[in-house]
Structures are given as structure tokens and as C-alpha cells.
VMD Tcl script that builds the backbone (N, CA, C; Angstrom):
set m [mol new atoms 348]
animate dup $m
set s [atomselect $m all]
$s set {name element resname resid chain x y z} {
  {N N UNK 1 A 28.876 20.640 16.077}
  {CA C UNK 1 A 28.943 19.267 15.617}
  {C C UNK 1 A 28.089 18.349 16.491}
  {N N UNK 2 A 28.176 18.504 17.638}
  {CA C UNK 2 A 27.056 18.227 18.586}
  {C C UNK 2 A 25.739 18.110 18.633}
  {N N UNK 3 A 25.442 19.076 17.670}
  {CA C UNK 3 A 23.839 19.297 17.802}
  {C C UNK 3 A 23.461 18.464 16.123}
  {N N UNK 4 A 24.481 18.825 15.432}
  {CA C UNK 4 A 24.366 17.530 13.945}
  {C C UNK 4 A 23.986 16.200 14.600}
  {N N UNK 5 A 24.912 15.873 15.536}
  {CA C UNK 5 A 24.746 14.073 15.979}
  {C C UNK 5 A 23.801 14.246 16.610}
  {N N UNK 6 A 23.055 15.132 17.584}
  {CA C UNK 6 A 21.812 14.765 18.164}
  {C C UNK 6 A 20.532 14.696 17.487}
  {N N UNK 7 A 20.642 16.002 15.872}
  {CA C UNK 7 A 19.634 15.736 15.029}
  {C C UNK 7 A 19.420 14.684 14.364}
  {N N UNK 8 A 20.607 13.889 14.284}
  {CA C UNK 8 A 20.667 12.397 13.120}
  {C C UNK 8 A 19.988 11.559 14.256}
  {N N UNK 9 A 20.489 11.565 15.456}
  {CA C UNK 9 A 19.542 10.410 16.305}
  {C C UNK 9 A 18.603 10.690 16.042}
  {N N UNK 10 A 17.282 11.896 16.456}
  {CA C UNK 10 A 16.177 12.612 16.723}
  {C C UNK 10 A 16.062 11.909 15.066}
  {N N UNK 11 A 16.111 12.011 14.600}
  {CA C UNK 11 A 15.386 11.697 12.908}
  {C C UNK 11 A 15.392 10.618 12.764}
  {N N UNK 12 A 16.850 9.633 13.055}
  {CA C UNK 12 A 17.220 8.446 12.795}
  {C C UNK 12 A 16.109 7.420 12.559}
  {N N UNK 13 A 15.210 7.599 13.581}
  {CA C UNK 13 A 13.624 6.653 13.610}
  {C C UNK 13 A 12.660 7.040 12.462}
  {N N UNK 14 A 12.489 8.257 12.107}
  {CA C UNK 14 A 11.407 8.458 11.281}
  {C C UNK 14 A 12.022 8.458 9.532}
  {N N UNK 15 A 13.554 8.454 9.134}
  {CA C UNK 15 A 13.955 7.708 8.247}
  {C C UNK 15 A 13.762 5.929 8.659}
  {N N UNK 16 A 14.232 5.809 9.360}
  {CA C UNK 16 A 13.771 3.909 9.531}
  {C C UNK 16 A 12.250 3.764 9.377}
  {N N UNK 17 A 11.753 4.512 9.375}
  {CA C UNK 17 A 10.208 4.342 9.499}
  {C C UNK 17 A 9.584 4.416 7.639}
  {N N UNK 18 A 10.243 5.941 7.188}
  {CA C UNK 18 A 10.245 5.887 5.823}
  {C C UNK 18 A 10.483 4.689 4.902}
  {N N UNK 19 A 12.047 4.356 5.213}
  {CA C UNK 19 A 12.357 3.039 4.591}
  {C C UNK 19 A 11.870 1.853 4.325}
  {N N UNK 20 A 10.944 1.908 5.631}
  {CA C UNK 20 A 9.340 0.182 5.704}
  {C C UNK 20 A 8.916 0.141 4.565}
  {N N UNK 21 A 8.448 0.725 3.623}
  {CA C UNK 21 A 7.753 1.135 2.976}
  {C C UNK 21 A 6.034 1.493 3.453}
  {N N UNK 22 A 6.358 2.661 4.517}
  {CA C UNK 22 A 5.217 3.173 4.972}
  {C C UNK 22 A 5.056 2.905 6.377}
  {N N UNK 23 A 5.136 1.641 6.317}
  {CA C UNK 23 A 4.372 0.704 7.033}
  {C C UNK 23 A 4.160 1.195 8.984}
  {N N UNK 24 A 5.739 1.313 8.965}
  {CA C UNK 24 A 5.829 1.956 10.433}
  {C C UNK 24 A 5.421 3.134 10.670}
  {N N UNK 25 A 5.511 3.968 9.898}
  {CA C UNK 25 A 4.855 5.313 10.051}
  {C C UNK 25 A 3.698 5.356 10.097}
  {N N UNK 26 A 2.828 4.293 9.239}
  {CA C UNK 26 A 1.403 4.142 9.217}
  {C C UNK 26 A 0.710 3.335 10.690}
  {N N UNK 27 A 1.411 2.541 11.107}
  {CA C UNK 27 A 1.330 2.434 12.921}
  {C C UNK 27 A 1.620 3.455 13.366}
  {N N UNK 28 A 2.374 4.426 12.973}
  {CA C UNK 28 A 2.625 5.590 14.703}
  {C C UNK 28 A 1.863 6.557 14.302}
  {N N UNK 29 A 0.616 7.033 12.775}
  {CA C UNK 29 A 0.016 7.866 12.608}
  {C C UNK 29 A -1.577 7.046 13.248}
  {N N UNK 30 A -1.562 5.906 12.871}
  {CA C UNK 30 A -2.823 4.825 13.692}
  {C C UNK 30 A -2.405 5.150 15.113}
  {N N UNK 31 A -1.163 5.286 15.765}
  {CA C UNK 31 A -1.585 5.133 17.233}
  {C C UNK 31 A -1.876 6.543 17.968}
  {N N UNK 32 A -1.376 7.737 17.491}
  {CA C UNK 32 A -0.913 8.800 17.266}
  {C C UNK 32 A -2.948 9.054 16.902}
  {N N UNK 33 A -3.625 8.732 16.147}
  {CA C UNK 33 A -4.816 9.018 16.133}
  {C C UNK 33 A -5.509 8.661 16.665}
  {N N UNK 34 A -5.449 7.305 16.600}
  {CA C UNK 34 A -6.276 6.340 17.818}
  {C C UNK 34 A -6.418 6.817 18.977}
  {N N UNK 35 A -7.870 6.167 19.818}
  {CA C UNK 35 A -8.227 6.661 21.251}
  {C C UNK 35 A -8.747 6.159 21.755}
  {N N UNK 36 A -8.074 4.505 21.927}
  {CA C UNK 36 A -8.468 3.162 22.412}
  {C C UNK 36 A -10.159 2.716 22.309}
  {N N UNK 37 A -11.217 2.415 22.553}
  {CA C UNK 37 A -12.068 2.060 22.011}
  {C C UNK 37 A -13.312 3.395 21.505}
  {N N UNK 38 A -12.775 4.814 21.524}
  {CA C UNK 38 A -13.703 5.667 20.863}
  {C C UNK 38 A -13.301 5.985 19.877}
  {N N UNK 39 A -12.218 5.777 19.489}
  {CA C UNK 39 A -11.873 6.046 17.822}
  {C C UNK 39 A -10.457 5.081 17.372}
  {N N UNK 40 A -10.738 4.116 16.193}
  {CA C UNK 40 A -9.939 3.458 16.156}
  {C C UNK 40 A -9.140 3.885 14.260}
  {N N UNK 41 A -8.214 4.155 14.214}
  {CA C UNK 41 A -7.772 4.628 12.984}
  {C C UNK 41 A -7.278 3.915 11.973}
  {N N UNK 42 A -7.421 3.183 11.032}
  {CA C UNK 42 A -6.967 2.386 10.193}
  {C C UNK 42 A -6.452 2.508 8.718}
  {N N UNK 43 A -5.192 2.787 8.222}
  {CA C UNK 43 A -4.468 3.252 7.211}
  {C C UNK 43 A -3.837 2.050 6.317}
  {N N UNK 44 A -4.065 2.206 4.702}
  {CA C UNK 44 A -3.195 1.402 4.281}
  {C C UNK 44 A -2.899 2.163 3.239}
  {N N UNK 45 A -1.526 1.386 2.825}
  {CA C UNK 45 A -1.094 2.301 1.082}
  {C C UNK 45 A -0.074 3.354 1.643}
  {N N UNK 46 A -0.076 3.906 2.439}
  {CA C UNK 46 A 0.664 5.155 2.834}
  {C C UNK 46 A 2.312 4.997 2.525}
  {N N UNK 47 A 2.308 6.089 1.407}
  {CA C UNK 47 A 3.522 6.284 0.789}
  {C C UNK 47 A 4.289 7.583 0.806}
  {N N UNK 48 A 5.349 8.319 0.505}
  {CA C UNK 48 A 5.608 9.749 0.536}
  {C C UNK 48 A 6.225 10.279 2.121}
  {N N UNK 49 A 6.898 9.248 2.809}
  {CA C UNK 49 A 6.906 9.708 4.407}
  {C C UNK 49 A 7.467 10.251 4.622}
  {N N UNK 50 A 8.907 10.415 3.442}
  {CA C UNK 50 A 10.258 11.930 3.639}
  {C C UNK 50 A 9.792 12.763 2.089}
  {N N UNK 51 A 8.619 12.895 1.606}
  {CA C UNK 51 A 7.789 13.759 0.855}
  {C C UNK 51 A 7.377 14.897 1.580}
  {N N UNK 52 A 6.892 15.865 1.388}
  {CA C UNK 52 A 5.814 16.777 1.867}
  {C C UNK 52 A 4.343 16.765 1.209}
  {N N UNK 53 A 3.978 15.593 0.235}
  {CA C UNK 53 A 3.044 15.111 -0.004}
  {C C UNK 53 A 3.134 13.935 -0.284}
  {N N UNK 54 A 2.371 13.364 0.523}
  {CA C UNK 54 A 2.038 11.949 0.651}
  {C C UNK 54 A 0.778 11.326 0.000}
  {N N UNK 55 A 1.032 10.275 0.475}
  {CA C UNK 55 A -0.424 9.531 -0.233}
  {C C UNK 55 A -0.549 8.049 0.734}
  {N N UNK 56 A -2.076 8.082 0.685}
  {CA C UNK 56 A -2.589 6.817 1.520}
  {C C UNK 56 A -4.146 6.385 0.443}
  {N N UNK 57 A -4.007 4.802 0.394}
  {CA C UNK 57 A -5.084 4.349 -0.449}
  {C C UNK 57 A -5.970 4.189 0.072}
  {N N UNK 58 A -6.254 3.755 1.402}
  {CA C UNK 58 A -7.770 4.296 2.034}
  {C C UNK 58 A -7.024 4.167 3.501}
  {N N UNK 59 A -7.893 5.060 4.132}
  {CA C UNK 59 A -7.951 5.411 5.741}
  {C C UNK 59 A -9.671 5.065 6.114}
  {N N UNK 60 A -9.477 4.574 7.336}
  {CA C UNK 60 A -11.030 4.225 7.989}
  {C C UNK 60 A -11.083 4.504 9.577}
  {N N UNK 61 A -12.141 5.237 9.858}
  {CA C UNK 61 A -12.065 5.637 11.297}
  {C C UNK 61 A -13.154 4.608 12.085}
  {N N UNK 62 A -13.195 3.925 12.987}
  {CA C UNK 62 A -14.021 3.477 13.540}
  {C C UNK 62 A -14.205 3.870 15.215}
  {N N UNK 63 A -15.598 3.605 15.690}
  {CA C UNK 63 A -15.637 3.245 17.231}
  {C C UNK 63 A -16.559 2.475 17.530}
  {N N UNK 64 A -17.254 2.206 18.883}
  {CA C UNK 64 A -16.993 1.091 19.099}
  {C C UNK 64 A -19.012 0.462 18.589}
  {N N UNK 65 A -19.281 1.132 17.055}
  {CA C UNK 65 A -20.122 0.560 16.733}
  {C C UNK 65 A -20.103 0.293 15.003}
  {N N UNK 66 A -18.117 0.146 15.075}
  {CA C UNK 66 A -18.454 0.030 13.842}
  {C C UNK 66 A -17.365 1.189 13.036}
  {N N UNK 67 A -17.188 0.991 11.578}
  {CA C UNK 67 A -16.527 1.991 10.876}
  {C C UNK 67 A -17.604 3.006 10.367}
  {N N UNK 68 A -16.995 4.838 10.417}
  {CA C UNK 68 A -17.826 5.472 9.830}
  {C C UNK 68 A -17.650 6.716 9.346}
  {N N UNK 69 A -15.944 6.204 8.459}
  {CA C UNK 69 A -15.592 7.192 8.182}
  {C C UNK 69 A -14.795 6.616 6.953}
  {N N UNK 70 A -15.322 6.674 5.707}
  {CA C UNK 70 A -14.306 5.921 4.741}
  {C C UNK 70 A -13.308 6.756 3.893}
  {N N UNK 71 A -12.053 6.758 3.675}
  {CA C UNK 71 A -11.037 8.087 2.889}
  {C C UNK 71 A -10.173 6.982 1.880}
  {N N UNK 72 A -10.598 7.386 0.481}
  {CA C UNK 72 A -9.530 6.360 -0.115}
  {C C UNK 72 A -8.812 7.479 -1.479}
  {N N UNK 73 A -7.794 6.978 -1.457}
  {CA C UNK 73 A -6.980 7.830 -2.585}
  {C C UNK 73 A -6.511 9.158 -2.348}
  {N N UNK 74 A -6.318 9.501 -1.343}
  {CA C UNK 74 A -6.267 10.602 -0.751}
  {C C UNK 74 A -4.793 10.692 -0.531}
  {N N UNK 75 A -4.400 12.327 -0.693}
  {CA C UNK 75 A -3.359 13.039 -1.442}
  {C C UNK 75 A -2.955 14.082 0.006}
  {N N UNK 76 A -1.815 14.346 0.747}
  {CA C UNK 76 A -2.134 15.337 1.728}
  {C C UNK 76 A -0.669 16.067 1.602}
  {N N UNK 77 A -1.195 17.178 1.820}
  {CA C UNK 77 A 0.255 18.108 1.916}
  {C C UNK 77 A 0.867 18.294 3.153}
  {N N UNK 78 A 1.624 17.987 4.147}
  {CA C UNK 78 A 1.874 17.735 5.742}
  {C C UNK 78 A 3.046 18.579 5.593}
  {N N UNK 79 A 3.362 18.448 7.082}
  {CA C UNK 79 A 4.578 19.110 7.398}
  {C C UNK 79 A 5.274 18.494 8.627}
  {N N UNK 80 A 6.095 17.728 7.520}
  {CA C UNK 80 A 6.923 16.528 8.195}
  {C C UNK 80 A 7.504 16.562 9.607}
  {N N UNK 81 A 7.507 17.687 9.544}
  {CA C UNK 81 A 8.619 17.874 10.784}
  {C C UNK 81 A 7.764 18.009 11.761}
  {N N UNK 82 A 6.679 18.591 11.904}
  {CA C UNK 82 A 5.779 18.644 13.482}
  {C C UNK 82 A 5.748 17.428 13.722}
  {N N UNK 83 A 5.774 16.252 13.079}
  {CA C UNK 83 A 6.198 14.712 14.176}
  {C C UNK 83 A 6.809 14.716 15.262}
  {N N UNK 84 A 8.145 15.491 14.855}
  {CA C UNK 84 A 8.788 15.795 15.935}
  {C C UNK 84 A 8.496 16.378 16.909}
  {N N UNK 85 A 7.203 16.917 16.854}
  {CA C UNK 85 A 7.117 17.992 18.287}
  {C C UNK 85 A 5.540 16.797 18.483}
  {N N UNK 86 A 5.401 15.664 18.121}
  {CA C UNK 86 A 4.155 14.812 18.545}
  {C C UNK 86 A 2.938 15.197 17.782}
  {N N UNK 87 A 2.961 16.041 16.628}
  {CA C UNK 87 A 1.840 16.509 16.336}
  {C C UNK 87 A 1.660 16.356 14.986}
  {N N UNK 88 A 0.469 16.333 14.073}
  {CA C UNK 88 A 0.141 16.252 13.045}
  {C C UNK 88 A -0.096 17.224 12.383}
  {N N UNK 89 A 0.191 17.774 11.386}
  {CA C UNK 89 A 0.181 19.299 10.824}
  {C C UNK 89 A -0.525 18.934 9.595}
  {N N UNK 90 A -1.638 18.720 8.916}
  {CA C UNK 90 A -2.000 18.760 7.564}
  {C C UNK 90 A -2.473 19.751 6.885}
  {N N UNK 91 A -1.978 20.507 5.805}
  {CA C UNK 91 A -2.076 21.702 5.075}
  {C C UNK 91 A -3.520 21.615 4.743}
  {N N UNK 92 A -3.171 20.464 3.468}
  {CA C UNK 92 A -4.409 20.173 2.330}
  {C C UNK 92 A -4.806 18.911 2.357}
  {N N UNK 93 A -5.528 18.359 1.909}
  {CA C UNK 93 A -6.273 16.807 2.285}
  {C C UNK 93 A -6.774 17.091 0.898}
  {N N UNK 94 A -6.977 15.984 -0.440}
  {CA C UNK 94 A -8.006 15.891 -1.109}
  {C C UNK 94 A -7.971 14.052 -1.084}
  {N N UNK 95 A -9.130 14.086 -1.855}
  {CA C UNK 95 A -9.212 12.163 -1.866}
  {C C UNK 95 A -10.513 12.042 -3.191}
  {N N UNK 96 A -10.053 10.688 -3.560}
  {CA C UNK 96 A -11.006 10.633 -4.795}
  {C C UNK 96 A -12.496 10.235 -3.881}
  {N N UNK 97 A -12.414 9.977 -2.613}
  {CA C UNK 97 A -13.800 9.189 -2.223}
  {C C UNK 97 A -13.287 9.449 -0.811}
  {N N UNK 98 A -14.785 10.328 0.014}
  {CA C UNK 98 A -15.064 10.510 1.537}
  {C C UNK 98 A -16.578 10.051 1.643}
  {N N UNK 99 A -16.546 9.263 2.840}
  {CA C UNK 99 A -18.410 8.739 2.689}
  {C C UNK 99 A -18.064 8.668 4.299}
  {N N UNK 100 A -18.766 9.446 4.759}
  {CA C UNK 100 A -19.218 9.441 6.058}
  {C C UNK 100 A -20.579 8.445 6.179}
  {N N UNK 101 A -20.494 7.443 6.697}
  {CA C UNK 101 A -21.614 6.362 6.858}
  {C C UNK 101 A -22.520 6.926 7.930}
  {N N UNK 102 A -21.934 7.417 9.097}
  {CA C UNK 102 A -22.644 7.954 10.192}
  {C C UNK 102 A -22.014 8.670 10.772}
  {N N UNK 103 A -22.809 9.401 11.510}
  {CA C UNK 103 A -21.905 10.081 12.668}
  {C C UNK 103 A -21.412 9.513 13.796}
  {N N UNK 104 A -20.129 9.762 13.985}
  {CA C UNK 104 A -19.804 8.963 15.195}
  {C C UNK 104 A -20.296 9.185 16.476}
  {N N UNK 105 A -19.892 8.031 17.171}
  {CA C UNK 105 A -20.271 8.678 18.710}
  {C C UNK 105 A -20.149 9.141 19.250}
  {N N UNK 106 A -20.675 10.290 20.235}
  {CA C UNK 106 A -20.232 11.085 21.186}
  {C C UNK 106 A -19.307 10.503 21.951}
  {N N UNK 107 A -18.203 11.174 22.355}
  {CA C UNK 107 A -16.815 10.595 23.429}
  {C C UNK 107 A -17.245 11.477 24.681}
  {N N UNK 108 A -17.564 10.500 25.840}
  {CA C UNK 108 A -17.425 11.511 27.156}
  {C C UNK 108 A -16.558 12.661 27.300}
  {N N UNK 109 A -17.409 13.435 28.120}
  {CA C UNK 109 A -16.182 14.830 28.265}
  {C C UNK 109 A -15.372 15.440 27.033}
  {N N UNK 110 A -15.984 15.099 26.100}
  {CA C UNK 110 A -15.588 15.821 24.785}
  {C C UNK 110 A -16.127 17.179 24.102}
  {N N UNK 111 A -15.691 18.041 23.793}
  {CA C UNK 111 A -17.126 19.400 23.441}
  {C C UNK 111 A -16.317 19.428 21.676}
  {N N UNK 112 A -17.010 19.228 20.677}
  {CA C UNK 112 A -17.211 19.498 19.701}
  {C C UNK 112 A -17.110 20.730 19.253}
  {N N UNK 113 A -15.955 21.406 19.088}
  {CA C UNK 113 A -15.900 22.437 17.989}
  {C C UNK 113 A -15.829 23.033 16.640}
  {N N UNK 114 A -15.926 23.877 16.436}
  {CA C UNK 114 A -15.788 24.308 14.708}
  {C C UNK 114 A -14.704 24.173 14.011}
  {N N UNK 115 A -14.456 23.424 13.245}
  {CA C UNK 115 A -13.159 23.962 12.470}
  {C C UNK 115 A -13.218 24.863 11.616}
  {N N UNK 116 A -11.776 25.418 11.254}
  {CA C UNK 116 A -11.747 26.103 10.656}
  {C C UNK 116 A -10.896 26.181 9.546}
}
mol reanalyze $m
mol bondsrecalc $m
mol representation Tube
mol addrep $m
């Protein structure tokens, strides 16, 4: 019974967050991405937060020359629960519109790898 009441706390925030309508969750996925002036993350629309697919009407990445990363209408399959462990888990990503304007800037001490 113990470990019930410690899971309702542990969640308690990210239902209050659901309930905003988005809104708070869409700050702690902006801060949670963000990386103070080399990448700045900007989300609106974001709906679906106790879903396992969500939706956000555009996302924009910027640094510090500018936005250069535009995502709008975009559909993602997540897995809600790695919040809890601080992390972002996204399955699938589609979106009606991605326009990379430029490439961003190199971040000191950063090495660029492959995804996969």
C-alpha cells in the first residue's frame, strides 16, 4: 500500500501537468530540450500528455542565430513513462511539414553522431 501512495505522488505532477491543457508539460519538454543559448526549443498546440500519441502544432528549434528548425502538425508515438526516469523516449515522429532552414551551429565540445 506504500508503494501505491508513493506512485500517486511520483505521477501526481505529470497528471497536473496533463490537466493544463498541455501547457505545463510543453515547458518541462522546452526545458528538458533546451540548452540555454545553443539550442532553444519552442512548442505549441501540444495535446495527448496521458496518450501514448500525442500531438503538437508546430515545434521550432533555435540558437543563437536564429530559428532553424521548423515541425508543424506533427503526430509522435512516446513512451510516457521514461519522464519519469528524466528522459524522452520517441518511437515514431511524423509531421505534415519539416523545413530545416539551416544547419545549426556547432555547440563546443560536442561530436556529432549518427543516428539510427
Amino acid at each position: 500500500m506504500r508503494w501505491l501512495l508513493t506512485l500517486c505522488l511520483v505521477l501526481l505532477p505529470f497528471v497536473a501537468m496533463a490537466q493544463d491543457d498541455g501547457t505545463r508539460l510543453s515547458r518541462f519538454l522546452e526545458d528538458q530540450l533546451s540548452d540555454g543559448d545553443d539550442r532553444q526549443v519552442n512548442i505549441t498546440g501540444f495535446r495527448g500528455a496521458l496518450s501514448s500519441e500525442a500531438t503538437l502544432d508546430r515545434m521550432t528549434i533555435s540558437d543563437a542565430d536564429g530559428v532553424w528548425l521548423v515541425l508543424e502538425d506533427a503526430v509522435l508515438d512516446w513512451t510516457r513513462s521514461a519522464l519519469l526516469r528524466g528522459e524522452l523516449q520517441v518511437n515514431t515522429l511524423t509531421a505534415a511539414r519539416l523545413e530545416v532552414l539551416r544547419p545549426p551551429l556547432p555547440v563546443e565540445g560536442v561530436e556529432i553522431g549518427r543516428a539510427s
